[in-house]
C-alpha positions as CSV (number, residue, x, y, z in Angstrom):
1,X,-29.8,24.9,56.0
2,X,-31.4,24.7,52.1
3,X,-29.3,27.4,50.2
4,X,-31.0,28.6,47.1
5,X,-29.8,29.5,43.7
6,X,-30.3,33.7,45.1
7,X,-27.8,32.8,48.0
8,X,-25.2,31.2,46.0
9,X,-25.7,34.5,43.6
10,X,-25.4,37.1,46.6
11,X,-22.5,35.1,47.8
12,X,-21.2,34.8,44.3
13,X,-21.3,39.1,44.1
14,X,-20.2,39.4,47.2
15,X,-16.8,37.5,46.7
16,X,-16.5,39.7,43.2
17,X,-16.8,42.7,45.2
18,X,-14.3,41.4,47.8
19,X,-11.9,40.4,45.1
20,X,-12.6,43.7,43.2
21,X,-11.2,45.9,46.5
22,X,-8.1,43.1,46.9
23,X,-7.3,44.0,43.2
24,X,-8.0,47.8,43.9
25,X,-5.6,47.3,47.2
26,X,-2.9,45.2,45.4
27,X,-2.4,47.8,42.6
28,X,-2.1,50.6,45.3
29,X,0.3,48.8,47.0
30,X,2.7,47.9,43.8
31,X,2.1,52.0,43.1
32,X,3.7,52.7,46.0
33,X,6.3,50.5,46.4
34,X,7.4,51.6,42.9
35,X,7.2,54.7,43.9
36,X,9.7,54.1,47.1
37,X,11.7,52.0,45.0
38,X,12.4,54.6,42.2
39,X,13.0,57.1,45.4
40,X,15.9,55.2,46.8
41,X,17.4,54.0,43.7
42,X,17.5,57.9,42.3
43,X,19.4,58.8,45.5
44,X,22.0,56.1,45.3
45,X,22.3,57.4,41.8
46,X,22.5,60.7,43.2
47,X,25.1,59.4,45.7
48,X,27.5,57.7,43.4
49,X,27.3,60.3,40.9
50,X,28.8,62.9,43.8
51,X,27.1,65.9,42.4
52,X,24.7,68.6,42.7
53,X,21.8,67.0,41.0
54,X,21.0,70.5,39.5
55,X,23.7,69.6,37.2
56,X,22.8,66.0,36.2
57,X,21.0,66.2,32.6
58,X,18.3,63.7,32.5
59,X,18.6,62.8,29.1
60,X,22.6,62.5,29.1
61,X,22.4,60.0,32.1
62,X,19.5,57.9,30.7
63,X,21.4,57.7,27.4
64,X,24.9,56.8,29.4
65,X,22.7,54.1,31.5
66,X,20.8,52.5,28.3
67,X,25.0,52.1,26.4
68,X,25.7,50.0,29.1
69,X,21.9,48.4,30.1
70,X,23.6,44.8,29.6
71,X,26.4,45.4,32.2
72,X,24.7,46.7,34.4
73,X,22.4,44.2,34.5
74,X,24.5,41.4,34.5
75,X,26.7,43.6,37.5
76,X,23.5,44.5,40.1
77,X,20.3,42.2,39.2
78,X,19.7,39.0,41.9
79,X,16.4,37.1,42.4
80,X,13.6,38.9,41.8
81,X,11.6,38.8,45.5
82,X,8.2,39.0,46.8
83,X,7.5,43.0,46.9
84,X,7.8,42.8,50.7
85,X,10.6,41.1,50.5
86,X,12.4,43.5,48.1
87,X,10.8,46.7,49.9
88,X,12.8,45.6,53.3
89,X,16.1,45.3,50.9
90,X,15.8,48.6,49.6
91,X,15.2,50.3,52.1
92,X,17.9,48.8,53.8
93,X,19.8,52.0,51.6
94,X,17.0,55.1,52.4
């Protein structure tokens, strides 16, 4: 079958429409694995801090975390993974 240069140009928008709705689908699924992420790590925050988290100022603990960024990094960061990879660890802790 003789393709012409208008089916290589359908085919051609049709894969940049395909790949536009992978992008669109790969951001959404980053969004919310962020979002499940930064769920679980606040409550093992919450957890470890043992309090009410009524009383826990925001701006005190990000100040307390950011003194001691270069610790803690060096005490909890590993391999970074694939995101399903580091969705199943984390949620090993929901």
């Amino acid at each position: 079958m003789a393709k012409t240069v208008a089916d290589i140009e359908r085919q051609i928008a049709a894969l940049h429409a395909e790949k536009k709705q992978l992008e669109a689908a790969e951001r959404k699924a980053d969004k919310e694995a962020l979002e499940a992420a930064e769920s679980i790590l606040g409550k093992i925050v919450l957890r470890a801090v043992e309090a009410d988290w009524k009383r826990i100022d925001p701006a005190l603990l990000e100040k307390w975390l950011d003194e001691r960024r270069d610790k803690i990094q060096e005490a909890v960061l590993g391999d970074e993974l694939e995101r399903a990879d580091a969705l199943r660890r984390i949620k090993k802790f929901k």
